[in-house]
C-alpha positions as CSV (number, residue, x, y, z in Angstrom):
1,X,-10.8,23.3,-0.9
2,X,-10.3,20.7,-3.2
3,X,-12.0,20.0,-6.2
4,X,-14.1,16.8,-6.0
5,X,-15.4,15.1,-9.6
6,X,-17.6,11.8,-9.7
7,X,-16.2,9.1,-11.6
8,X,-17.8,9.8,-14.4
9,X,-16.4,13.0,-14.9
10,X,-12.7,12.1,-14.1
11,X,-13.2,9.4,-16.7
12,X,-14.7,11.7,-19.3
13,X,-11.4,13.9,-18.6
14,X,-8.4,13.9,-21.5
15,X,-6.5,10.9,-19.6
16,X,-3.7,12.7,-20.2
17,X,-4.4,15.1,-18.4
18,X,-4.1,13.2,-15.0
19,X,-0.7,12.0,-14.5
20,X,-1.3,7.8,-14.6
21,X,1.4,6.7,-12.7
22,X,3.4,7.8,-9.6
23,X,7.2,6.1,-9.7
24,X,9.4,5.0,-6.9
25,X,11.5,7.8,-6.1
26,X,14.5,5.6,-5.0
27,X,16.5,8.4,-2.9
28,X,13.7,8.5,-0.1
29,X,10.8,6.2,-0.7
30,X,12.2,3.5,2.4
31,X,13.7,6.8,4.4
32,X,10.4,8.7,4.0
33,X,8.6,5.4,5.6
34,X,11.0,4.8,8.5
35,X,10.6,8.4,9.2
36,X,6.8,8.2,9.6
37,X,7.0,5.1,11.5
38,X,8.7,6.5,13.8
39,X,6.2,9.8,13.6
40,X,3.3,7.3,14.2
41,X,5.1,5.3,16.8
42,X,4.9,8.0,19.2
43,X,2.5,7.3,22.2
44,X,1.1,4.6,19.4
45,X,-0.2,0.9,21.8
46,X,2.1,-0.4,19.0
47,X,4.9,2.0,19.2
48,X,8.2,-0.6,19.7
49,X,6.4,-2.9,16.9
50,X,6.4,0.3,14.6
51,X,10.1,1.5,15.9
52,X,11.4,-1.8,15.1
53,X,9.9,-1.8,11.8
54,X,11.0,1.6,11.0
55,X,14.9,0.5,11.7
56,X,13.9,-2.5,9.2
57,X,12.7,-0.4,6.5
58,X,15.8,2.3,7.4
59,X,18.6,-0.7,6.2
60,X,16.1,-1.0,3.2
61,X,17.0,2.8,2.1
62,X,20.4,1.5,2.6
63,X,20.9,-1.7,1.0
64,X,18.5,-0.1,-2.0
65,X,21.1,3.0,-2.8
66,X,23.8,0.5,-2.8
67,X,21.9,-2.0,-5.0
68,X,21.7,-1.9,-8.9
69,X,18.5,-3.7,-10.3
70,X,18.8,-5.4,-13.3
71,X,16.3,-4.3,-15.7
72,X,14.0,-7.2,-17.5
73,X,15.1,-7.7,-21.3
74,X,13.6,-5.3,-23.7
75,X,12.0,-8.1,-25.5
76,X,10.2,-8.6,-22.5
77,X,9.4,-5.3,-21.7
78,X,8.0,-5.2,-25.3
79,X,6.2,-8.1,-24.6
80,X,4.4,-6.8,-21.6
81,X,4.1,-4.0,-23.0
82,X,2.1,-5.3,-26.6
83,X,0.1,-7.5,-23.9
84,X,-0.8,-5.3,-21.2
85,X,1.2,-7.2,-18.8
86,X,2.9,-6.2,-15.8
87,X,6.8,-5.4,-16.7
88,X,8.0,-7.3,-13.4
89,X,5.3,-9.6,-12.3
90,X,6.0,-10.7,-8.5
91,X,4.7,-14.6,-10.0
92,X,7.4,-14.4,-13.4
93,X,10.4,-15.8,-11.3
94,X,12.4,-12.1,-11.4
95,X,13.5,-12.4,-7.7
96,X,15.1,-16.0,-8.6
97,X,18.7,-16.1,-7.5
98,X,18.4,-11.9,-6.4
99,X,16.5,-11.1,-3.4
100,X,18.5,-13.5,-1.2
101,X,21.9,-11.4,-1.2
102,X,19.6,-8.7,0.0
103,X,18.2,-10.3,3.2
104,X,21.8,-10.3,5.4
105,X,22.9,-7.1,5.3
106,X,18.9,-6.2,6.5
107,X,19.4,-9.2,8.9
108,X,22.8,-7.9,10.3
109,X,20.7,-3.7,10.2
110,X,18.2,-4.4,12.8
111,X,20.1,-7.1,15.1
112,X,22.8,-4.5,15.7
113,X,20.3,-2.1,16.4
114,X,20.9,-1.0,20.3
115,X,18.1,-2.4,22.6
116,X,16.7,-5.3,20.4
117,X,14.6,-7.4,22.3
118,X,16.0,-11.2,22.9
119,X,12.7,-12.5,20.7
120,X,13.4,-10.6,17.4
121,X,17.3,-11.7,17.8
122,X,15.7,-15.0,18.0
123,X,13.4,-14.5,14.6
124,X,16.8,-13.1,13.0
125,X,18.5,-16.1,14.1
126,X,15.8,-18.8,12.4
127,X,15.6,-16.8,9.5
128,X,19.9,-16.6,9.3
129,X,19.8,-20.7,9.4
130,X,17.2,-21.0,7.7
131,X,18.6,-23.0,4.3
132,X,18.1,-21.2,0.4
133,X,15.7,-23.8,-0.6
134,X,13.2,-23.0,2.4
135,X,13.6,-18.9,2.1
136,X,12.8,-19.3,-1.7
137,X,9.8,-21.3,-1.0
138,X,8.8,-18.4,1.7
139,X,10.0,-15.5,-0.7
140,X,6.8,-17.2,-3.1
141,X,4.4,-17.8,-0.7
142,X,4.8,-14.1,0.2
143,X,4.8,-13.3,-3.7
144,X,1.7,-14.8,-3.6
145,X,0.2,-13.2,-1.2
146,X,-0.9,-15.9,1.3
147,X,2.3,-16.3,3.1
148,X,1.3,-20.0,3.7
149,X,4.1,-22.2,5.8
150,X,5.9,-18.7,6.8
151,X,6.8,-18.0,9.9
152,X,4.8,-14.7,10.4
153,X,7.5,-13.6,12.7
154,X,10.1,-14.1,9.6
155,X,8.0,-12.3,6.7
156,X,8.4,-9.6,7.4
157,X,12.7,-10.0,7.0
158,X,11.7,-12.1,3.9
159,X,9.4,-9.6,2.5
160,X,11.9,-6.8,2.8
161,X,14.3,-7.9,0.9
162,X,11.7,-8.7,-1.9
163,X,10.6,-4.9,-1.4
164,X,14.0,-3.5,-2.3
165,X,14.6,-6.1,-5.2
166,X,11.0,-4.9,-7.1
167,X,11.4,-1.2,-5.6
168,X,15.1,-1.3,-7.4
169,X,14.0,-2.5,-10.5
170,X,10.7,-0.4,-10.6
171,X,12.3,2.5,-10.0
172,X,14.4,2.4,-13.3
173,X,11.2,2.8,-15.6
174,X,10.0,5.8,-16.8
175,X,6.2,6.2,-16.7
176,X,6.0,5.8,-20.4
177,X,7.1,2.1,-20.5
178,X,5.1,1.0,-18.1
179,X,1.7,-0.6,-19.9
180,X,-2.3,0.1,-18.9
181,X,-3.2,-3.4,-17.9
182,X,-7.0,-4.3,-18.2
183,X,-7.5,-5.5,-14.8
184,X,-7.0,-1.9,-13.1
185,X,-6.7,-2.5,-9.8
186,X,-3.1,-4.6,-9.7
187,X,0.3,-3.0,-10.1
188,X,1.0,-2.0,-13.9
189,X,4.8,-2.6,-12.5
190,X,4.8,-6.1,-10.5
191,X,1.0,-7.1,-10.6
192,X,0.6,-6.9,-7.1
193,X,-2.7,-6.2,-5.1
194,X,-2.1,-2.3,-3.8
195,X,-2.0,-2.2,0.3
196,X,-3.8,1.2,0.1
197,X,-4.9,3.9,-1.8
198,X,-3.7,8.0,-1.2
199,X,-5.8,11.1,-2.6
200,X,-2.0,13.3,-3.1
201,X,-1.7,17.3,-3.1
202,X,0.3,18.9,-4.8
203,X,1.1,20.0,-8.4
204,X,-0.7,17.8,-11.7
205,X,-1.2,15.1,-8.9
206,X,-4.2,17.5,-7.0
207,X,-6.9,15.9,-5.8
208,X,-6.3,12.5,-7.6
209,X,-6.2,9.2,-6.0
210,X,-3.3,6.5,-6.5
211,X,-3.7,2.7,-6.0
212,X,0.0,2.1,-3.9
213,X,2.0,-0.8,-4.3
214,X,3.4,-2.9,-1.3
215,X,5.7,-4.1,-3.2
216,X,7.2,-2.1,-6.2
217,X,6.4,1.1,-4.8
218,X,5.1,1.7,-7.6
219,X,1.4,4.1,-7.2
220,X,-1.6,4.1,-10.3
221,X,-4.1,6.2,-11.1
222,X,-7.3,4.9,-10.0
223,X,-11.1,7.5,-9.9
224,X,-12.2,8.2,-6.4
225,X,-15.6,6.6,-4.6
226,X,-14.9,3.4,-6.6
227,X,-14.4,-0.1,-5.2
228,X,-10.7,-1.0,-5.5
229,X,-11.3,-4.6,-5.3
230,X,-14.7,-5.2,-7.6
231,X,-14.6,-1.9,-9.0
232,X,-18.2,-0.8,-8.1
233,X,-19.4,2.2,-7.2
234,X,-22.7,2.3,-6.1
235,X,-22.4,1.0,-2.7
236,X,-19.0,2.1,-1.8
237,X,-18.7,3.8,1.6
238,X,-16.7,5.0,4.3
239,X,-15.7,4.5,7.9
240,X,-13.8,6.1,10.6
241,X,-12.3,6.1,14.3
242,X,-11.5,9.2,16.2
243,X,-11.5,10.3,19.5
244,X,-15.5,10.4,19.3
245,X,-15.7,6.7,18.5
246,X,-16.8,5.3,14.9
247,X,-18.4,6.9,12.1
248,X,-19.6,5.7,8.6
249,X,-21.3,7.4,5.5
250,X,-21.9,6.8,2.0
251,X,-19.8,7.5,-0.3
252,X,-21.9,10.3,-2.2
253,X,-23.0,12.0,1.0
254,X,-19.1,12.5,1.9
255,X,-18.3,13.5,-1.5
256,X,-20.8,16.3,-1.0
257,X,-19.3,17.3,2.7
258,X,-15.6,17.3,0.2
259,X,-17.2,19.2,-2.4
260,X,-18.7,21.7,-0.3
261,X,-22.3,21.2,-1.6
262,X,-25.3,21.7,0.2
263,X,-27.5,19.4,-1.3
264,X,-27.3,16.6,-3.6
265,X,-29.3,15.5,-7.0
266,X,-31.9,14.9,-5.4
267,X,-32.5,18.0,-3.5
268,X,-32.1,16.6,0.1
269,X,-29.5,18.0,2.3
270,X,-26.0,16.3,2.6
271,X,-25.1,17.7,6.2
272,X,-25.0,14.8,7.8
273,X,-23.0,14.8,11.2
274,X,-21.3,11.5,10.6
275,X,-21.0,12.4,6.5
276,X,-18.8,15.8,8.3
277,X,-16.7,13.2,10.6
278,X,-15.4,10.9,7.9
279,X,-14.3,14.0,5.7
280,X,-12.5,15.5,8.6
281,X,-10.3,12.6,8.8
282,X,-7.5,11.6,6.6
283,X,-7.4,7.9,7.0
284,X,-10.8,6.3,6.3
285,X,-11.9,2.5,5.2
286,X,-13.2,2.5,2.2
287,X,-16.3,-0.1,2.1
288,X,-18.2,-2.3,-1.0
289,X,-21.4,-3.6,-0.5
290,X,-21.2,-5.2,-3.5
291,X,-18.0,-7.8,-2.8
292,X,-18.0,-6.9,1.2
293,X,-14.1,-6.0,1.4
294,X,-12.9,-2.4,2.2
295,X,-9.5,-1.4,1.9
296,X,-7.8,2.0,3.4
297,X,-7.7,5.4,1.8
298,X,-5.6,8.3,2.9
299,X,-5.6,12.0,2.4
300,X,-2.9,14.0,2.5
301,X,-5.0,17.1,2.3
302,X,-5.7,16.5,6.1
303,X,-2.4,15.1,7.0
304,X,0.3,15.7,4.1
305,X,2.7,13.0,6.0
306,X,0.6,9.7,5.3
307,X,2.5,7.3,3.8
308,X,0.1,3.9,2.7
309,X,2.5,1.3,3.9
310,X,3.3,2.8,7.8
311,X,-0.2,4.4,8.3
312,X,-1.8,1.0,7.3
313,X,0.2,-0.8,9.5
314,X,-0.8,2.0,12.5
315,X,-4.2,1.7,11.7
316,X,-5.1,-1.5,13.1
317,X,-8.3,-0.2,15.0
318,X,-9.8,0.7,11.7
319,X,-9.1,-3.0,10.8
320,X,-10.8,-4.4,13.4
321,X,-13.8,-2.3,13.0
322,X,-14.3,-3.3,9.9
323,X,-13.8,-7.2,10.7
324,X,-16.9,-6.7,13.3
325,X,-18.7,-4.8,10.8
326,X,-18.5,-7.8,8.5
327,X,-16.0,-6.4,5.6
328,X,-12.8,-8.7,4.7
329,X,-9.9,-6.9,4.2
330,X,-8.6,-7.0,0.6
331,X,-5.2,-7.2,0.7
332,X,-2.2,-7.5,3.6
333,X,0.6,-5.2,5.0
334,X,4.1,-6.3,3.8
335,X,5.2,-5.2,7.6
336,X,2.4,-7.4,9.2
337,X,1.5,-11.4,8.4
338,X,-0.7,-13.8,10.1
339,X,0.3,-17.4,10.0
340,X,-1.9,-19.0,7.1
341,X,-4.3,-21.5,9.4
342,X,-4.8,-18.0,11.6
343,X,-5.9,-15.8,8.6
């Protein structure tokens, strides 16, 4: 059973006793994804979707072991550093004149692939003639997070090659260099919004959650049954789909199903049924009252294969849930854009 402690317990801990940052391990972190792509893909409504993404994010782990990153200046890693800045921000112009090279060979990856349908050929083929000036002005409208004017079809090739520039570079800082920013919930490496959140087993990282980069790959320390987003904590809550339908519960009565406790402070019993269904399941919405988004959170205790990039993207019936319920989703998936007028 895993320990669970409120917030204000984790943050009354030695903070260095939790390890505060989990960083890119560049031998696997792309292989590791393709592989549970193609895990999830199986029997999945979206399974060729998640295949052909999974052969995408295969010639990442490619191009990125054959790809040296060029680390920022240490003046400006000082810099960042004495300001509580992110080292690599996705908006300070570091992709400028790098990302590019990356986008062929990941172009020329997935149109070789055997049994490529005759539309994604097409998307290559826009994005191959598409001219430097318009792929840089796509590369920062994905930077930015809107992806405004981008061929949703296209981001996805765009954004790739953006993940292995940041993931490159990310991956040659040691924990120690990278600063505490004051606004927790973005990327200490790139300042990115995180696409999910993952409570990780094993070792010093037991039982802790980590914010997870969508574009860096870079994972922070963040306390459980807190808003990501607004960082609240009193009307956070959770939701679920499984084969019984949906389920939600508050935040405190599933941290008492977690914790094993019969009852909570104030002596009433925290057995709920749909409290029990949430906990069972390791990928969840996690809910705020207080700014209305949610954003996803997955446990590795009950499946130890979750990746947050591939099981957000596979989780799309969670998404929709939480649309009818009334929640906006607080971030996007780097594998999946809307075109800007349809967001």
């Amino acid at each position: 059973m895993q320990r669970i402690l409120e917030p204000g317990q984790i943050e009354s801990l030695d903070r260095t006793s939790i390890p505060r940052l989990r960083m890119p391990q560049r031998a696997e972190v792309f292989s590791a994804r393709a592989a549970r792509l193609r895990q999830l893909a199986d029997g999945h409504p979206l399974g060729d979707y998640l295949r052909l993404m999974a052969a995408l994010v295969d010639a990442q782990q490619r191009v990125l072991d054959n790809f040296q990153a060029e680390r920022p200046s240490p003046e400006s890693i000082e810099q960042a550093q004495q300001h509580c800045m992110p080292l690599v921000p996705a908006s300070g112009g570091y992709d400028a004149g790098r990302w590019q090279p990356l986008l062929t060979p990941l172009l020329d990856a997935v149109a070789s692939q055997p049994g490529v349908s005759p539309a994604v050929k097409a998307v290559i083929d826009r994005v191959r003639a598409a001219d430097p000036a318009s792929l840089e002005a796509g590369a920062q409208a994905l930077l930015a997070g809107h992806g405004k004017g981008v061929d949703a079809a296209s981001a996805p090739f765009l954004m790739a090659a953006l993940q292995v520039l940041w993931t490159g570079v990310a991956s040659t800082f040691d924990a120690g260099e990278v600063p505490m920013l004051d606004v927790p919930n973005v990327c200490p490496v790139c300042g990115t919004l995180p696409v999910a959140s993952v409570v990780r087993i094993g070792g010093a990282h037991e039982g802790y959650r980590y914010l997870a980069c969508g574009l860096c790959s870079t994972e922070w320390h963040m306390v459980r049954v807190k808003c990501t987003h607004c960082e609240a904590s009193e009307h956070v809550a959770y939701h679920v789909v499984d084969t019984a339908g949906d389920a939600s519960a508050s935040g405190e009565d599933v941290a008492a199903v977690e914790g094993g406790l019969l009852k909570g402070k104030d002596g009433r019993p925290k057995l709920d049924e749909a409290a029990k269904r949430v906990a069972s399941e390791p990928i969840r919405a996690e809910s705020c009252d207080d700014c209305h988004s949610y954003r996803k959170i997955f446990y590795q205790d009950k499946d130890p294969f979750v990746e947050p990039v591939a099981d957000d993207l596979a989780s799309l019936a969670l998404d929709v849930l939480m649309g009818e319920a009334g929640y906006a989703r607080a971030n996007g998936n780097p594998l999946l854009w809307q075109n800007a007028e349809e967001a």
